[in-house]
Rosetta silent file (secondary structure, phi, psi, omega in degrees, C-alpha in Angstrom):
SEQUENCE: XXXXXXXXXXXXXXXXXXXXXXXXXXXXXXXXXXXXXXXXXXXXXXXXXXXXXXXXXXXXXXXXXXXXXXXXXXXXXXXXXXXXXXXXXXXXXXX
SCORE:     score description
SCORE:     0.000 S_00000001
   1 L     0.000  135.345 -178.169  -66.882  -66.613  -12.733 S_00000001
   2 L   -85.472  153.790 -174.786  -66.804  -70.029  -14.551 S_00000001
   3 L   -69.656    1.426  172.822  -67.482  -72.993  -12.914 S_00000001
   4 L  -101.361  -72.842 -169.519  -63.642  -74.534  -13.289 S_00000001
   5 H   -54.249  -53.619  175.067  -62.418  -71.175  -11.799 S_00000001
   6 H   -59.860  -39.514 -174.228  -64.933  -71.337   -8.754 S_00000001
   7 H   -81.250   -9.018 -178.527  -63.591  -75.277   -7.921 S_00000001
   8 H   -90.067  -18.644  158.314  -60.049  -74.186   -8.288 S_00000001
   9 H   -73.236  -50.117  158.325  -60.876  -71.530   -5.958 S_00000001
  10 H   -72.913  -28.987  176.846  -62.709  -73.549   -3.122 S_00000001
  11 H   -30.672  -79.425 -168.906  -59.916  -76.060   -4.043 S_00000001
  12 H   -55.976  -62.976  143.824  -57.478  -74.031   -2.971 S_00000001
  13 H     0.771  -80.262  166.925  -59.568  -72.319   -0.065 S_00000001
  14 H   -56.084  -15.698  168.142  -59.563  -75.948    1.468 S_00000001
  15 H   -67.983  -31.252 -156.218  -56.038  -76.322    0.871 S_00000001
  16 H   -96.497  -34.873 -174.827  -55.182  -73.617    2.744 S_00000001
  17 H   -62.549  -50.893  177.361  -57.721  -74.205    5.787 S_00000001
  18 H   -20.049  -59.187 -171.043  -55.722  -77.922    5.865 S_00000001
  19 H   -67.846  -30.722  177.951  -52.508  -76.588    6.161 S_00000001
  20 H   -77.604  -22.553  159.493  -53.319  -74.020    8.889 S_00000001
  21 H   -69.921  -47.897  176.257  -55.237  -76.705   10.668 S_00000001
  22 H   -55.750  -12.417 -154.279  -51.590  -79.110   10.255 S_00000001
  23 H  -107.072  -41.546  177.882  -50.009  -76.311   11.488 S_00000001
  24 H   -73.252   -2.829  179.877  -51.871  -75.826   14.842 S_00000001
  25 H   -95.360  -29.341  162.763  -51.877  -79.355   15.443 S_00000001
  26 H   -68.989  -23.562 -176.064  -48.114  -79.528   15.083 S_00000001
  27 H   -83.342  -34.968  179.622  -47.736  -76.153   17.107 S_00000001
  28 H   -81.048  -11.110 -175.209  -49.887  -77.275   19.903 S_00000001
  29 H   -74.975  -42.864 -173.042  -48.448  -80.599   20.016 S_00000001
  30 H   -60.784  -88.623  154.341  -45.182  -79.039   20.209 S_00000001
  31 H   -30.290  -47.745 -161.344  -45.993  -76.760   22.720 S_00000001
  32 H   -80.870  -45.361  178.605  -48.053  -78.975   25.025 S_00000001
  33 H   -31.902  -71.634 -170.226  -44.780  -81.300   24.791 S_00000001
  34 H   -60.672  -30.661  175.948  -42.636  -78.986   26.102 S_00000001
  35 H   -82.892  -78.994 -139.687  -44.834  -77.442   28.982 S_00000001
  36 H  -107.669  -15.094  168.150  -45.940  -81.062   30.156 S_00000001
  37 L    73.048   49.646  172.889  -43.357  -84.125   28.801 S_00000001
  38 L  -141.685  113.423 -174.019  -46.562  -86.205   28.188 S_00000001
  39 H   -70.794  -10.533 -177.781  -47.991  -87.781   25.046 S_00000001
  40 H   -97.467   -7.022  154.734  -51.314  -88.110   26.504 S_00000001
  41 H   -75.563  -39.235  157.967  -51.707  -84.042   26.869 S_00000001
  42 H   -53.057  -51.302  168.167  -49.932  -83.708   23.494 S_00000001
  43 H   -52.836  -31.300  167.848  -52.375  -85.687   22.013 S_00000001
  44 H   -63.176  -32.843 -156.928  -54.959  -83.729   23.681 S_00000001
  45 H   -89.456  -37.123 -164.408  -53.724  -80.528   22.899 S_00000001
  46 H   -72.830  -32.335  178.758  -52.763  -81.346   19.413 S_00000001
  47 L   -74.503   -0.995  167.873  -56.752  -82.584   18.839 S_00000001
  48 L  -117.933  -13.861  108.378  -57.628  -78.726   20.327 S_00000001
  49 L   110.367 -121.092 -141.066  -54.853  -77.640   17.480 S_00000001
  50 H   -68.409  -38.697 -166.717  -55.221  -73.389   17.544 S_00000001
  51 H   -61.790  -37.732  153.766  -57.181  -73.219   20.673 S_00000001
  52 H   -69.618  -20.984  162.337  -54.591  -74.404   23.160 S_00000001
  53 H   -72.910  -37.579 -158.803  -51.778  -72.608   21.221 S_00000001
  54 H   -83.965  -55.636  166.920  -53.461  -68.922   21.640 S_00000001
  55 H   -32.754  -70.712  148.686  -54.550  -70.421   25.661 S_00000001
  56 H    -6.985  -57.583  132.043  -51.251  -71.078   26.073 S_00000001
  57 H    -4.945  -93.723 -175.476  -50.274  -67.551   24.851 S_00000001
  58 H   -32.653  -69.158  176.786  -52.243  -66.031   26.506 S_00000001
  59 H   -54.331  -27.767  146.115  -51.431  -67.651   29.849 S_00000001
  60 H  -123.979   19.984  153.566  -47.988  -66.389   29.222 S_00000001
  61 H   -99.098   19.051  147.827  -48.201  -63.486   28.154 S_00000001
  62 H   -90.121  -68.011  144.484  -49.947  -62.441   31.799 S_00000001
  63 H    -8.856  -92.055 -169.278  -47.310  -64.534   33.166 S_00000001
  64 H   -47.593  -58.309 -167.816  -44.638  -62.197   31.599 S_00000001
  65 H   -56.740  -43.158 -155.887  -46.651  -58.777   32.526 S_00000001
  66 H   -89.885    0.986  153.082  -47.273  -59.975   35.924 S_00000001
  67 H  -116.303    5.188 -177.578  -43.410  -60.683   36.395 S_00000001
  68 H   -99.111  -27.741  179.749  -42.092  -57.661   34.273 S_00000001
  69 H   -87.456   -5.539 -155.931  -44.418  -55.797   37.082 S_00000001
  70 H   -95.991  -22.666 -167.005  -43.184  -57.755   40.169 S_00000001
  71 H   -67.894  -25.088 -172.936  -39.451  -56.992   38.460 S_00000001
  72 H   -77.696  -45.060 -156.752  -40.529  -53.147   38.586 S_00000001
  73 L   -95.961   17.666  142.288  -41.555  -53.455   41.574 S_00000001
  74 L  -101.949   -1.183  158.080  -38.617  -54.851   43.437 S_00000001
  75 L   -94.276  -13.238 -175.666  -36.272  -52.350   41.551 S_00000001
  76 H   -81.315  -51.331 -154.983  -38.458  -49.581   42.897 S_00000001
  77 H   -64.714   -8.432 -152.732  -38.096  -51.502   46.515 S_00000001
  78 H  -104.139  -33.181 -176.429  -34.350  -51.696   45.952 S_00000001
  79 H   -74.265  -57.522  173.921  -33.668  -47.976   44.625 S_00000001
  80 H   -13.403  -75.733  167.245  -36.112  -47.282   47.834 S_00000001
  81 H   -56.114  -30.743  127.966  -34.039  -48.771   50.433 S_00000001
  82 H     3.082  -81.300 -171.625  -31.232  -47.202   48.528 S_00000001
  83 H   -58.332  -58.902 -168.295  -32.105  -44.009   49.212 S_00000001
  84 H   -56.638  -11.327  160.255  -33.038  -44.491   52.757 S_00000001
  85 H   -67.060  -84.224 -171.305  -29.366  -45.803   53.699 S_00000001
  86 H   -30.441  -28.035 -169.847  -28.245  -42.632   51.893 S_00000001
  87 H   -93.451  -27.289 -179.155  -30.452  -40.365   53.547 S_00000001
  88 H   -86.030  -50.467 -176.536  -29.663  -42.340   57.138 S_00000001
  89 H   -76.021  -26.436 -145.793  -25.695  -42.108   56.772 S_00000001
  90 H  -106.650 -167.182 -100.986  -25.798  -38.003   55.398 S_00000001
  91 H    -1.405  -61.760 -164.715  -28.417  -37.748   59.390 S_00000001
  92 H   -66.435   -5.360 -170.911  -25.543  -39.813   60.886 S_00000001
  93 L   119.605  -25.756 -154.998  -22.963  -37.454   59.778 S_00000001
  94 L  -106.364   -2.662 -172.662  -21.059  -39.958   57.162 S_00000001
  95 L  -112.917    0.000    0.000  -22.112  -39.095   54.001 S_00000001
């Protein structure tokens, strides 16, 4: 590889980390905005750029499991209770 062809290649390389670093600093900025209404946590957030977008993430996508399970688990209590009226009026006679 010639030496023109290797700098147009790290060139570009560094072009690319830039933009993906601008990108997490606008996405985390963005983000942190919206969770907290503050500029001095955006600013914070936006200066931890990728790392507080995937934390963020993260934290709700456990959030989501751990209410997609609490959602199961109040339709299980509700089909439950269900039943047990059904099963209590056909004892009483009425169903």
């Amino acid at each position: 590889m010639n030496i023109v062809l290797r700098k147009v290649v790290k060139s570009t390389y560094m072009d690319i980390l830039r933009i993906t670093a601008l990108i997490g600093l606008v996405l985390a900025v963005a983000v942190s905005w919206e969770a907290n209404h503050s500029t001095l946590w955006a600013w914070l957030h936006g200066f931890l750029g990728w790392i507080y977008v995937f934390y963020h993430f993260e934290n709700w996508l456990l959030f989501s499991v751990f209410l997609s399970g609490y959602v199961i688990m109040v339709k299980k209590t509700i089909t439950n209770i269900a039943m047990m009226v059904k099963v209590s009026r056909h004892m009483m006679g009425g169903g």
